[in-house]
Backbone bond lengths (Angstrom), bond angles and torsions (degrees), N, CA, C in turn:
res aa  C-N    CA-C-N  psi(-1)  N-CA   C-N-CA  omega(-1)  CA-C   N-CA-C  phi
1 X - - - 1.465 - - 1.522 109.14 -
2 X 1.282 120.57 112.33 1.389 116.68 166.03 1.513 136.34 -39.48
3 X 1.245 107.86 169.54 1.524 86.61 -158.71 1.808 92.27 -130.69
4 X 1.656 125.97 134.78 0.960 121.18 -135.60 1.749 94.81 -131.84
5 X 1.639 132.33 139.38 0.987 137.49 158.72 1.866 108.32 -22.98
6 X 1.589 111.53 118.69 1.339 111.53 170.49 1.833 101.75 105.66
7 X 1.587 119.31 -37.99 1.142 110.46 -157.72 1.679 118.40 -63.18
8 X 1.154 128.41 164.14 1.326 119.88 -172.95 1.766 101.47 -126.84
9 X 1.414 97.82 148.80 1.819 99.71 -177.00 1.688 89.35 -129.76
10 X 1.429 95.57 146.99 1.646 117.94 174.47 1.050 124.70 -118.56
11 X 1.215 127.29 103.47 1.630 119.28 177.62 1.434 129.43 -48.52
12 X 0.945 151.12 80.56 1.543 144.27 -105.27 1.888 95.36 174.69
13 X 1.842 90.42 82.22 1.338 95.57 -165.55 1.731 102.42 -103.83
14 X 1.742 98.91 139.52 1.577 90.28 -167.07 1.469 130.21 -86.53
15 X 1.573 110.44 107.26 1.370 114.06 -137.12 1.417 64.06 -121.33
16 X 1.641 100.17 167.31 1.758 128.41 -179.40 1.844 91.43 -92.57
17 X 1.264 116.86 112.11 1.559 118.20 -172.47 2.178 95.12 -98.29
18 X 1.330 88.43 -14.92 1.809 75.18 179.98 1.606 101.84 -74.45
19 X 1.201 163.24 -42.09 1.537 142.99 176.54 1.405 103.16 -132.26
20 X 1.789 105.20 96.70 1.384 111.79 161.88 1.733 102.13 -97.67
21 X 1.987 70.70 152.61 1.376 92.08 161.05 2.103 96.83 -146.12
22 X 1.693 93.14 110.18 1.023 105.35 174.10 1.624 140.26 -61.52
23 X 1.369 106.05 7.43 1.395 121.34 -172.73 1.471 76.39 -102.77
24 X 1.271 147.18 -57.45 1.580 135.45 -158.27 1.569 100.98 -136.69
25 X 1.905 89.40 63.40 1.552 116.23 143.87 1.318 162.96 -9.16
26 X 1.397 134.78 -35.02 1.411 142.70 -112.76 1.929 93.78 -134.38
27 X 1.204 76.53 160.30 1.776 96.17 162.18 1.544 115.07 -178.75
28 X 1.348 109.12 172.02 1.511 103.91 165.89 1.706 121.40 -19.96
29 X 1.427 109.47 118.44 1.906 100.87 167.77 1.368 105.62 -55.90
30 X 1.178 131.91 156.27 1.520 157.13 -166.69 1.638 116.51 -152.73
31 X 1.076 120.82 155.40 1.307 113.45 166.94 2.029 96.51 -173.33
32 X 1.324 106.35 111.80 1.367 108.11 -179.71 1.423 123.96 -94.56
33 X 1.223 102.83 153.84 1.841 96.62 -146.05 1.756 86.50 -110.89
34 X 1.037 112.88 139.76 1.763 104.88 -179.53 1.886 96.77 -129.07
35 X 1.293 113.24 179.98 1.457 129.22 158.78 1.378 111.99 -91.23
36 X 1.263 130.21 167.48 1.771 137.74 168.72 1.473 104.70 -35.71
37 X 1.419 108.68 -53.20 1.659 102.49 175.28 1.409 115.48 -112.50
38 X 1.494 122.17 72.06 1.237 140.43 135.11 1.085 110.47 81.63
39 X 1.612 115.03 0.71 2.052 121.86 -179.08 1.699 94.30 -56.18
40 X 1.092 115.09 146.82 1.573 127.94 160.56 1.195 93.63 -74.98
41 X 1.597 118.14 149.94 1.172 127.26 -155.35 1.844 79.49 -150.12
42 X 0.872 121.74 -37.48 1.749 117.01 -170.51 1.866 102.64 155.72
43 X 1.554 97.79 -174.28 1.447 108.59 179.96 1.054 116.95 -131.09
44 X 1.496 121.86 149.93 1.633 115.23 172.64 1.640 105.59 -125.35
45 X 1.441 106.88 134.52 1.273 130.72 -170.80 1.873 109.40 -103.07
46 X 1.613 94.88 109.68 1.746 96.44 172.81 1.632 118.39 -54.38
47 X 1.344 106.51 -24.44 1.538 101.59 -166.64 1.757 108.94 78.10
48 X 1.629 119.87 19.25 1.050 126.19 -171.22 1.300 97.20 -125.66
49 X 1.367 99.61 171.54 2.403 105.38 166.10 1.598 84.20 -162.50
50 X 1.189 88.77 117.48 1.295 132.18 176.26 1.580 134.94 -174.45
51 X 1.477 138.12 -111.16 1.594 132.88 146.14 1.000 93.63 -147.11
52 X 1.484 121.42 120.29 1.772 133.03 129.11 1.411 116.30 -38.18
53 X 1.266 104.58 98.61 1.588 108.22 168.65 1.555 128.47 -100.41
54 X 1.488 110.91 -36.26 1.382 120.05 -170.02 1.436 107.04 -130.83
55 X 1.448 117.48 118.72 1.943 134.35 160.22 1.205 120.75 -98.17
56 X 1.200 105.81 164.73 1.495 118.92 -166.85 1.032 121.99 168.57
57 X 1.336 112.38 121.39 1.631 124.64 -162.95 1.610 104.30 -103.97
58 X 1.380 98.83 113.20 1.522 125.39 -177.86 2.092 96.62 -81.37
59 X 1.455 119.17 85.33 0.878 121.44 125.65 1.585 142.32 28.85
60 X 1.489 98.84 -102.23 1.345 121.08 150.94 1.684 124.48 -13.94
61 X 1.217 88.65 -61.23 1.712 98.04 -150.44 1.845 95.77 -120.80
62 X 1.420 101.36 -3.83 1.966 100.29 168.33 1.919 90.35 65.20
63 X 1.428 128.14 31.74 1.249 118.05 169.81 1.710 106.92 -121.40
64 X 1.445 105.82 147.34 1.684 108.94 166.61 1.047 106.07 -92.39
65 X 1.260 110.38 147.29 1.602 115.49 174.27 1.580 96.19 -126.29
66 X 1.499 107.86 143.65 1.439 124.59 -174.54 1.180 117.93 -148.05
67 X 2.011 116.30 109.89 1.125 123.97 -153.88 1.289 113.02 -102.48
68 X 1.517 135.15 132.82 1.303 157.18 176.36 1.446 111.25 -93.50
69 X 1.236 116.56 100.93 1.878 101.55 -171.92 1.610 111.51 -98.68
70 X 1.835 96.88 -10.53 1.702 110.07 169.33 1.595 114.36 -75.83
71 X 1.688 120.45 -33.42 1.243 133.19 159.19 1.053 132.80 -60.82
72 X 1.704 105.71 -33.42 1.561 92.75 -179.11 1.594 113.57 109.20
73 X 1.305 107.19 -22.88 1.573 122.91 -158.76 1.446 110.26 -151.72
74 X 1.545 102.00 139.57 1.362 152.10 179.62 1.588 104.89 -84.83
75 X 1.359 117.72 85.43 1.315 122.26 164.73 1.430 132.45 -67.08
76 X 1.689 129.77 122.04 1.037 101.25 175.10 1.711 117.36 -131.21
77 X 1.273 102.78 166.78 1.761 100.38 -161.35 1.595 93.39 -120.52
78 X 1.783 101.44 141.71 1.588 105.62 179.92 1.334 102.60 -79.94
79 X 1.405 126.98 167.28 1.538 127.62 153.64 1.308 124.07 -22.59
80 X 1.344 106.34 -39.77 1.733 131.82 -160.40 1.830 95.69 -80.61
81 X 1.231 119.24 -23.80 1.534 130.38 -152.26 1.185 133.71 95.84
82 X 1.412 109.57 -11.69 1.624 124.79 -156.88 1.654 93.53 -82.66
83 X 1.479 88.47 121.44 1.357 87.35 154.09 1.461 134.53 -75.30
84 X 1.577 111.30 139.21 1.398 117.83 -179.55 1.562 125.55 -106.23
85 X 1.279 132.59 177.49 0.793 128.83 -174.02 1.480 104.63 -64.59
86 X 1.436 122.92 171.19 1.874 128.21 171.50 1.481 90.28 -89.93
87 X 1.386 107.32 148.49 1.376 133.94 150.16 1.400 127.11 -52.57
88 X 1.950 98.53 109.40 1.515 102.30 -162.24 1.349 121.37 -72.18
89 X 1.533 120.59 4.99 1.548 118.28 -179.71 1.428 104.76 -96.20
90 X 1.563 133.23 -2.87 1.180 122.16 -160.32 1.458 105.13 -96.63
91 X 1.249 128.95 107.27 1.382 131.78 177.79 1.649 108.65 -28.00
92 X 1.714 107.88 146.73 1.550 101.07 164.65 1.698 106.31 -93.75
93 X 1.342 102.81 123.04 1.258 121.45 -153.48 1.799 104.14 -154.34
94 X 1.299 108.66 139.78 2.124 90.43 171.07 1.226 109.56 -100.62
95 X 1.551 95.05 89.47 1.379 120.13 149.83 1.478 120.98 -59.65
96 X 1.503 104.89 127.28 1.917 110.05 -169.18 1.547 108.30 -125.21
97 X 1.512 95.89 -21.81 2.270 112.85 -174.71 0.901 104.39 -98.73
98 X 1.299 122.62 155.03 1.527 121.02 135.36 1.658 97.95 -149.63
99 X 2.179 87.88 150.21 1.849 86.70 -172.27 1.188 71.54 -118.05
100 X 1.846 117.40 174.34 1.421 117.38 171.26 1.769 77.17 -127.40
101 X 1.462 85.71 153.39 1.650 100.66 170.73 1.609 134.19 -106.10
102 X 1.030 134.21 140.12 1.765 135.94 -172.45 2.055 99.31 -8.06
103 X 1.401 99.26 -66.37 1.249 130.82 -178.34 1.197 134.65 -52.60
104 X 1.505 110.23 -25.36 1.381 137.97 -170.12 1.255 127.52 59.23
105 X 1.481 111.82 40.66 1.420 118.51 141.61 1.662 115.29 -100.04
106 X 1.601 96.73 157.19 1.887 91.58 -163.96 1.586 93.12 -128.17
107 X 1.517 98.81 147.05 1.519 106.46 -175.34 1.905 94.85 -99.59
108 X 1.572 95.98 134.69 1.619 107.78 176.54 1.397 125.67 -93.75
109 X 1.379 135.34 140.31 1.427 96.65 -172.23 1.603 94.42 -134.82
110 X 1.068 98.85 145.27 1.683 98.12 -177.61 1.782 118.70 -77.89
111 X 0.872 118.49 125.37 1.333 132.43 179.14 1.816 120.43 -32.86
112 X 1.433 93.39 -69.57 1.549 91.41 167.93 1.540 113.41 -171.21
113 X 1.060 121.95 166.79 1.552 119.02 164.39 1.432 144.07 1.86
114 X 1.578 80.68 -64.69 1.912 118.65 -165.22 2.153 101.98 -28.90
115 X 1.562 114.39 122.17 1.036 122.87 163.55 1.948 106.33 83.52
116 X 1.122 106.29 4.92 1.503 117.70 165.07 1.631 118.70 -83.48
117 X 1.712 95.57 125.98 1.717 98.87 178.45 1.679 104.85 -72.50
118 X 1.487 111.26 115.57 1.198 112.54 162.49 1.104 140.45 -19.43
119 X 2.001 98.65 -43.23 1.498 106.63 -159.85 1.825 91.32 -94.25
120 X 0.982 108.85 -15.72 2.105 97.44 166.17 1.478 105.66 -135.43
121 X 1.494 105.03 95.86 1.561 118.21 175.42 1.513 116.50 -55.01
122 X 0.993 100.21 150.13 2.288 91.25 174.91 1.455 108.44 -110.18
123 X 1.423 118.63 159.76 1.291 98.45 -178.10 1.541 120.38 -74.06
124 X 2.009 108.74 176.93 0.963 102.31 -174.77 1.617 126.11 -107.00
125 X 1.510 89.80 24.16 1.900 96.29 -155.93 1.300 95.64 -165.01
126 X 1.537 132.61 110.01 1.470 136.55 144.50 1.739 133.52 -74.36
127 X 1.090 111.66 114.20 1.315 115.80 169.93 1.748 112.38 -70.52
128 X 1.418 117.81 117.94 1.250 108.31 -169.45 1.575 115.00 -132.84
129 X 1.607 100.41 139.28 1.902 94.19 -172.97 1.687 90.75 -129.05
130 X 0.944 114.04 129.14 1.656 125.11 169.96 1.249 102.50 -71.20
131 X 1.452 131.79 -63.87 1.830 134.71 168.76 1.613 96.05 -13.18
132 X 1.690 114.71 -94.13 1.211 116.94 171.98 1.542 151.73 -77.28
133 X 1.463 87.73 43.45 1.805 125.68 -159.78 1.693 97.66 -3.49
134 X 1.483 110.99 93.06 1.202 111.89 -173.55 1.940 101.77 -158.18
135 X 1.299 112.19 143.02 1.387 106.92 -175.36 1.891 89.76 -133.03
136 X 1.167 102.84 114.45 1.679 116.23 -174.37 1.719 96.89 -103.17
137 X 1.683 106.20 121.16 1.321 98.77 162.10 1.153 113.83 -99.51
138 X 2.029 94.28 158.91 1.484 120.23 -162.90 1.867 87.96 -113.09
139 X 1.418 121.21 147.99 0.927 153.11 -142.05 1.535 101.62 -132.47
140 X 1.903 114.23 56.46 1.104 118.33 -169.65 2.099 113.03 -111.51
141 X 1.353 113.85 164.68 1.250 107.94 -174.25 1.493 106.20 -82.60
142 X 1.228 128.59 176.00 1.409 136.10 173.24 1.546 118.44 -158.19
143 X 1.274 111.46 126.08 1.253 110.20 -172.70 1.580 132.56 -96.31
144 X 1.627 116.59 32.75 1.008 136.15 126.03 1.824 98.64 106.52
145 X 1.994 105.48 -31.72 1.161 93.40 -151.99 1.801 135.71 81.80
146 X 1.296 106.99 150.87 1.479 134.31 156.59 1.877 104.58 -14.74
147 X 1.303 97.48 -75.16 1.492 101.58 179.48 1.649 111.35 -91.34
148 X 0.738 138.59 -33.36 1.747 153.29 145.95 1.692 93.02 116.60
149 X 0.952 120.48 50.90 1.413 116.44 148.03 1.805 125.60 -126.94
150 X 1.363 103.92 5.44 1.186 125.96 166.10 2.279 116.54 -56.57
151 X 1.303 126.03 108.45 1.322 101.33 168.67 1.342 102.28 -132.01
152 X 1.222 168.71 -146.44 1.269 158.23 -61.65 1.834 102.96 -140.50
153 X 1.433 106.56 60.25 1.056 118.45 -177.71 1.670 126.82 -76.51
154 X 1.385 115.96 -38.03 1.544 130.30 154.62 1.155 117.96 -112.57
155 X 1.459 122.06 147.23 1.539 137.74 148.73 1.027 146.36 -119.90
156 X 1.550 123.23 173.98 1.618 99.96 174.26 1.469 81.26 -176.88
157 X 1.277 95.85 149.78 1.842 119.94 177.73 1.589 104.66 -84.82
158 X 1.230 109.15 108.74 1.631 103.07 175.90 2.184 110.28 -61.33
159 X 1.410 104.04 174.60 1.394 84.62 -174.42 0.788 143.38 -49.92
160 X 1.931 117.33 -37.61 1.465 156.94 172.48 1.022 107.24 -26.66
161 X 1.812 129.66 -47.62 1.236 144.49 170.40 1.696 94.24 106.67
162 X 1.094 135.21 1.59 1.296 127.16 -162.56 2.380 110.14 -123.40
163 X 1.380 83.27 -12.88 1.240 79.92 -161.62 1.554 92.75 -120.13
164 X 1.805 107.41 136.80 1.615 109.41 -172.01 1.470 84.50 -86.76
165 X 1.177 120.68 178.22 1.558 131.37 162.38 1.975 72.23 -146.01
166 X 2.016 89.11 141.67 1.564 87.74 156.83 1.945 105.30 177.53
167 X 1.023 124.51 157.09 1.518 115.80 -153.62 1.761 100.75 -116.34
168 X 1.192 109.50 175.12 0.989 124.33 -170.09 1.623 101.23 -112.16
169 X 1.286 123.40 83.73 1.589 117.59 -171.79 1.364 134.18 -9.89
170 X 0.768 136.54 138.47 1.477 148.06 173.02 2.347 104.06 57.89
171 X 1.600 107.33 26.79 1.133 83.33 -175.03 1.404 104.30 -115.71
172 X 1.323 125.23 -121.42 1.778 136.74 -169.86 1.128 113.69 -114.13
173 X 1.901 110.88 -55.39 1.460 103.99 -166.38 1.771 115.80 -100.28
174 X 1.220 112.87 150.83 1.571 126.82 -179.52 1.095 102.55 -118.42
175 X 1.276 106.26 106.94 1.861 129.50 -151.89 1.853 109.58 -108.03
176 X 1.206 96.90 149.73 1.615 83.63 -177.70 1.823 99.40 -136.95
177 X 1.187 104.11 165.82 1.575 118.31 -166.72 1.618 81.75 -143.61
178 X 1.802 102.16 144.93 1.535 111.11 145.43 1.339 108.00 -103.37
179 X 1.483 125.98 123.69 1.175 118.90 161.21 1.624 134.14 -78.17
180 X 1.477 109.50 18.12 1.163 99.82 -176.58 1.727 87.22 -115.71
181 X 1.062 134.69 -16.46 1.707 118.37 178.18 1.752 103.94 -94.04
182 X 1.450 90.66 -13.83 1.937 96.61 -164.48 1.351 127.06 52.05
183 X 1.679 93.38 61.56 1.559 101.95 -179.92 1.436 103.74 -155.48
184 X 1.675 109.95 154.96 1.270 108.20 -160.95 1.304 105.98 -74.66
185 X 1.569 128.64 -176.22 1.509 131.97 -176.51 1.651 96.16 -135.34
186 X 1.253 112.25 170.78 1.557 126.34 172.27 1.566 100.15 -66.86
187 X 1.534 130.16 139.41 0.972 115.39 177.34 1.488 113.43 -85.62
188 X 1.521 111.82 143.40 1.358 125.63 161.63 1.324 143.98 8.67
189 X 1.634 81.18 -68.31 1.978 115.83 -177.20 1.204 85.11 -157.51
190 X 2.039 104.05 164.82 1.026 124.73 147.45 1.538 118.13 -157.40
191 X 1.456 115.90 109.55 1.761 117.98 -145.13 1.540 99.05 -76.88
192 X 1.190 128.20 169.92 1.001 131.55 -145.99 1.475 84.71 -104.26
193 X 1.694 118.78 165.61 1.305 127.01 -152.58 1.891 105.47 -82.77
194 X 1.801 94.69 -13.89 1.556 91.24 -164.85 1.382 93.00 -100.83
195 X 1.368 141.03 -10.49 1.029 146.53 -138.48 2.130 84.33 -82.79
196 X 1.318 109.26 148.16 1.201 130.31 -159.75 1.862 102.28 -90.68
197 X 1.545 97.55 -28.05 1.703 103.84 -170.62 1.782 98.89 -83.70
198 X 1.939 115.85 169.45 1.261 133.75 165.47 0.969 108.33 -114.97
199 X 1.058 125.35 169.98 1.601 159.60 -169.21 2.045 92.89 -99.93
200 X 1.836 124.95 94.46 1.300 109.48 157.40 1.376 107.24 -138.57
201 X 1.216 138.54 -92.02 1.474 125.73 -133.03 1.878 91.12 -97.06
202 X 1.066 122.24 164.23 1.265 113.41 162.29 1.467 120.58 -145.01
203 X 0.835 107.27 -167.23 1.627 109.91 -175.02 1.633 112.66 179.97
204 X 1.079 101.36 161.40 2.145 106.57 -177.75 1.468 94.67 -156.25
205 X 1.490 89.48 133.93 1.571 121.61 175.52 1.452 119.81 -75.72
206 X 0.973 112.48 147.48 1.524 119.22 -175.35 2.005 103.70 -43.46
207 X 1.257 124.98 -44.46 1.042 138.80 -170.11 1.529 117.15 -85.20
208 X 1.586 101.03 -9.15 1.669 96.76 168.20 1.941 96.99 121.60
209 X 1.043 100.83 -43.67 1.587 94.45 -171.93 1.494 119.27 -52.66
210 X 1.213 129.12 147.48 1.379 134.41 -179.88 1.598 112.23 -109.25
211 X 1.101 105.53 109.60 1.102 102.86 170.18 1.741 120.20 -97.93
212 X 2.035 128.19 133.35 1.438 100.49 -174.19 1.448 78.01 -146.04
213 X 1.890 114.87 167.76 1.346 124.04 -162.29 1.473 79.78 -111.18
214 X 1.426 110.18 157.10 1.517 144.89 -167.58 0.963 105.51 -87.13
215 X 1.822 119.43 -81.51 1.424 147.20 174.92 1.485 92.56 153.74
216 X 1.146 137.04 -14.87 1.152 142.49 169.40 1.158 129.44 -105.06
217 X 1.652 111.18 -1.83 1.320 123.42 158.51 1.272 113.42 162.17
218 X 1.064 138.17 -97.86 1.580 145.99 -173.67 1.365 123.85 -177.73
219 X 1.748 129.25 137.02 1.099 108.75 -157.52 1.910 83.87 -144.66
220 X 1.713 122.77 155.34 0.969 122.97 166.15 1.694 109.47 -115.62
221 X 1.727 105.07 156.81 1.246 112.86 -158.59 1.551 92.69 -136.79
222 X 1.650 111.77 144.19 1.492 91.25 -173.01 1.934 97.22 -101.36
223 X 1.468 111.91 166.68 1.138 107.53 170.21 1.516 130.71 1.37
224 X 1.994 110.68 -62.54 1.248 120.61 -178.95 1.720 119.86 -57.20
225 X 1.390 97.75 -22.16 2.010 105.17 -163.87 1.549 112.25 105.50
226 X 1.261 111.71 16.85 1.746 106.65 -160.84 1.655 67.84 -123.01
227 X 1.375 81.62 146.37 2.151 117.24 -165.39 1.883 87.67 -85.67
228 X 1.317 89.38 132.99 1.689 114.94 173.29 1.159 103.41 -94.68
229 X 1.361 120.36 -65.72 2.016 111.32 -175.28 1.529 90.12 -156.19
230 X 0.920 145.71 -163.15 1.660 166.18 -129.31 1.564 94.06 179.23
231 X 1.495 115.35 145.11 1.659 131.57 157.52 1.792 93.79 -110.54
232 X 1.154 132.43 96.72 1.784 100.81 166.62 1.564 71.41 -128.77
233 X 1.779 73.22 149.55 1.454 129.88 173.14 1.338 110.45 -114.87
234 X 1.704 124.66 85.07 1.314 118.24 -175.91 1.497 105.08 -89.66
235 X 1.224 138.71 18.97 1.696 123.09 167.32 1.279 97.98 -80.01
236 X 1.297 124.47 -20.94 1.821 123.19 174.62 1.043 132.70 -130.10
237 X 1.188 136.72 127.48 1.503 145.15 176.09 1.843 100.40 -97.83
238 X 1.391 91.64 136.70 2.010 115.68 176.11 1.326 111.79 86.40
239 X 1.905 91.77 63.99 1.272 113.57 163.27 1.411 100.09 -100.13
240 X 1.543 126.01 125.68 0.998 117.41 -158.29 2.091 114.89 -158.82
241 X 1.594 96.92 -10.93 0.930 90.26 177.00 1.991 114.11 -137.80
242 X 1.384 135.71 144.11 1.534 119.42 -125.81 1.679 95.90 -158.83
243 X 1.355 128.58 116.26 1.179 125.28 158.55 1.496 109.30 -158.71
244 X 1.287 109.35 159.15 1.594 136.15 -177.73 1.692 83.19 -50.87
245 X 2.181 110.31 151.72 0.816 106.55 168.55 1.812 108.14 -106.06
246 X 1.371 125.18 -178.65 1.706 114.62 -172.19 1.660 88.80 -46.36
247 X 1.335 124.62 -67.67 1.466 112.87 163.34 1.055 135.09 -23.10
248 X 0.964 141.05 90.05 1.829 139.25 -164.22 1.732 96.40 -68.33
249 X 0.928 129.33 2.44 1.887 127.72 -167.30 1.343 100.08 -111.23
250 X 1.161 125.84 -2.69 1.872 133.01 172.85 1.561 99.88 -150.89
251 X 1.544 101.00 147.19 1.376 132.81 173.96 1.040 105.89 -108.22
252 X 1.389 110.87 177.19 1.765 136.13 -168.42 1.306 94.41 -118.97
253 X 1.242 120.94 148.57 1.854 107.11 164.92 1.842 81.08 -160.39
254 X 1.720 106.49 116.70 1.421 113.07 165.21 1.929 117.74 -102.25
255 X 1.205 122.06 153.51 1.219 138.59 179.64 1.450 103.61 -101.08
256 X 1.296 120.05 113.67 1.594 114.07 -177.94 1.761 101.86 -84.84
257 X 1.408 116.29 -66.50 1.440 125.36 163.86 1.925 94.23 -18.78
258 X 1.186 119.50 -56.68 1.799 95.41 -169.87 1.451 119.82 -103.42
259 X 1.221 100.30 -11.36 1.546 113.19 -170.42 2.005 114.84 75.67
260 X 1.212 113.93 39.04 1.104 107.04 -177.67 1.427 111.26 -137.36
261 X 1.387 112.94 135.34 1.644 132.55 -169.73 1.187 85.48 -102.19
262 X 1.798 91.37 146.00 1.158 116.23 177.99 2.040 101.96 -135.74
263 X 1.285 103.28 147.11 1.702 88.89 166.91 1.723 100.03 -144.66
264 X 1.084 111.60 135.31 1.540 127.54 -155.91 1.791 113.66 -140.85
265 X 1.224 102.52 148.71 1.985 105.38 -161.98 2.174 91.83 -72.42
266 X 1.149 102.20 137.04 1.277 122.05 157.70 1.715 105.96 -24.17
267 X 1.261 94.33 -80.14 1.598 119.32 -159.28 1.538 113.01 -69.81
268 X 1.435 101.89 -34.29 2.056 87.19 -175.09 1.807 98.28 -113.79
269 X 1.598 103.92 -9.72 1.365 98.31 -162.50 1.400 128.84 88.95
270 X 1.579 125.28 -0.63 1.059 131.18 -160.70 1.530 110.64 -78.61
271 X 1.430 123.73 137.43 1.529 123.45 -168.79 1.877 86.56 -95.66
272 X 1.814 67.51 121.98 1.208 84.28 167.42 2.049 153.50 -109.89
273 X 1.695 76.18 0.72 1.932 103.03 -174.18 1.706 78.62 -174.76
274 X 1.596 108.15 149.34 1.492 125.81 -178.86 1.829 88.05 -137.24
275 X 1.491 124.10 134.02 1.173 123.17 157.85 1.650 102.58 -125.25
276 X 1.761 118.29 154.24 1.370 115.70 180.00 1.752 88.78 -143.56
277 X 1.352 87.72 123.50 1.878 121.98 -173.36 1.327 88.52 -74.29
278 X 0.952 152.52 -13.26 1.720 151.57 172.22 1.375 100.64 69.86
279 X 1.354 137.80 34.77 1.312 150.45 -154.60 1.692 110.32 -143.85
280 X 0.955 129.35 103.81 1.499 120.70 171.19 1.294 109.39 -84.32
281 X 1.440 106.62 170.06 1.732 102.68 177.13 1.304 125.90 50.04
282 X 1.483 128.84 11.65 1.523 128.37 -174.68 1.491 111.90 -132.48
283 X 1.211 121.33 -36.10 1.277 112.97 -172.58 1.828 109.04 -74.74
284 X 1.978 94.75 129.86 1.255 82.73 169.45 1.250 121.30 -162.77
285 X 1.495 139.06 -14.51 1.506 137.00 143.16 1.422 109.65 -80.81
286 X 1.690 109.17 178.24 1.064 115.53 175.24 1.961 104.77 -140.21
287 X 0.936 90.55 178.19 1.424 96.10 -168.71 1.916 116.83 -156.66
288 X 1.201 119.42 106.94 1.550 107.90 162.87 1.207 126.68 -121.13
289 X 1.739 118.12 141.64 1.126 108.02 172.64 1.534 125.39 -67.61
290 X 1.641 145.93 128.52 1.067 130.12 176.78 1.839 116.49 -63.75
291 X 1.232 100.06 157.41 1.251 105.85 156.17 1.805 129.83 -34.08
């Protein structure tokens, strides 16, 4: 099924949600294909079993790419739907991010640790150009997370266009890199140890503000790291994943724990459309086609 200005894709992998056990995760890759307003339109299948965590619509080339960091592999879908082969420069690595850049090279970020020899770490972040089918690692910090094997789990291009800001799931600090000197920066924020919120999805506004989800809801930060207002939503916990909508004046904010998208105004917070994937435990990138 073609894929159409406005449409939205969900990572929404088909996992058995009646007895999880989140340490051994996985199911069929999935990826659900919707219209502008949320009609199911069909599904696209990685041909993988593992978890779809991170989408991203490559622009460029009119392809989605949909990353498996339990697989190993970076799925990608033609305009047409067809799946294509993965991109042979991209290390097999569990890739979970992807940022795309002004330029259209996209920075990758590896998911986490899991199955790495201690004594030779791999990196945690690829710089990647399809032109010069090449994935250059960047030599960035990571803050480990809740359990500390968490590293380059969310991103987001600060406004500048040059600098990633992006966290290490469930941890403290919201870390920033310039990618054009390739060197680390002071981080952002770093919440205080008692503080009740995490470090997950993020996003930055045309104007500089950062907006990133807690797990308890969503909170904005201005340029400096000093908190603008809080979104929490306490009827639910595993708010966790967060981006600008084609509208830059509303965000996306998904609940993996329930499987339910939410998209809500920037400025007052107001919910504004609720969708529920009827899926627990699966929903978890997002994806739009632009205009």
């Amino acid at each position: 099924m073609s894929f159409e200005p406005g449409d939205i894709f969900l990572a929404a992998t088909d996992v058995d949600d009646r007895n999880v056990d989140l340490r051994n995760h996985s199911g069929p890759g999935r990826v659900l294909h919707h219209d502008a307003q949320l009609r199911l339109k069909g599904e696209l299948r990685t041909g993988q079993t593992g978890l779809v965590i991170g989408l991203a619509w490559d622009q460029r080339h009119r392809e989605l790419l949909a990353a498996d960091p339990a697989a190993h592999v970076v799925t990608r879908f033609g305009s047409d739907g067809t799946r294509l082969e993965p991109l042979p420069f991209l290390p097999r690595a569990r890739i979970g991010s992807i940022q795309f850049l002004p330029d259209g090279r996209f920075c990758a970020g590896v998911h986490s640790k899991h199955g790495e020899d201690p004594a030779n770490p791999q990196p945690k972040l690829y710089l990647c150009d399809r032109d010069a089918g090449s994935a250059l690692p960047l030599a960035v910090d990571i803050d480990g997370g809740k359990f500390r094997f968490h590293a380059v789990t969310h991103m987001t291009l600060a406004a500048d266009g040059r600098t990633l800001l992006y966290v290490s799931e469930t941890g403290r600090r919201v870390m920033r890199y310039d990618l054009a000197q390739r060197q680390q920066l002071p981080d952002l924020l770093v919440l205080a140890a008692d503080d009740p919120r995490g470090t997950y999805g993020l996003a930055c506004t045309p104007d500089g503000r950062v907006l990133m989800a807690t797990g308890s809801g969503a909170a904005m930060f201005a340029a400096d790291g000093s908190l603008i207002r809080s979104y929490d939503i306490p009827e639910r916990r595993g708010w966790s994943r967060l981006q600008l909508s084609r509208d830059p004046t509303r965000f996306w904010l998904s609940n993996f724990f329930e499987g339910i998208l939410q998209q809500r105004d920037v400025e007052s917070g107001e919910l504004i459309r609720e969708h529920d994937i009827g899926r627990k435990y699966s929903l978890c990138g997002l994806a739009e086609v632009p205009a």
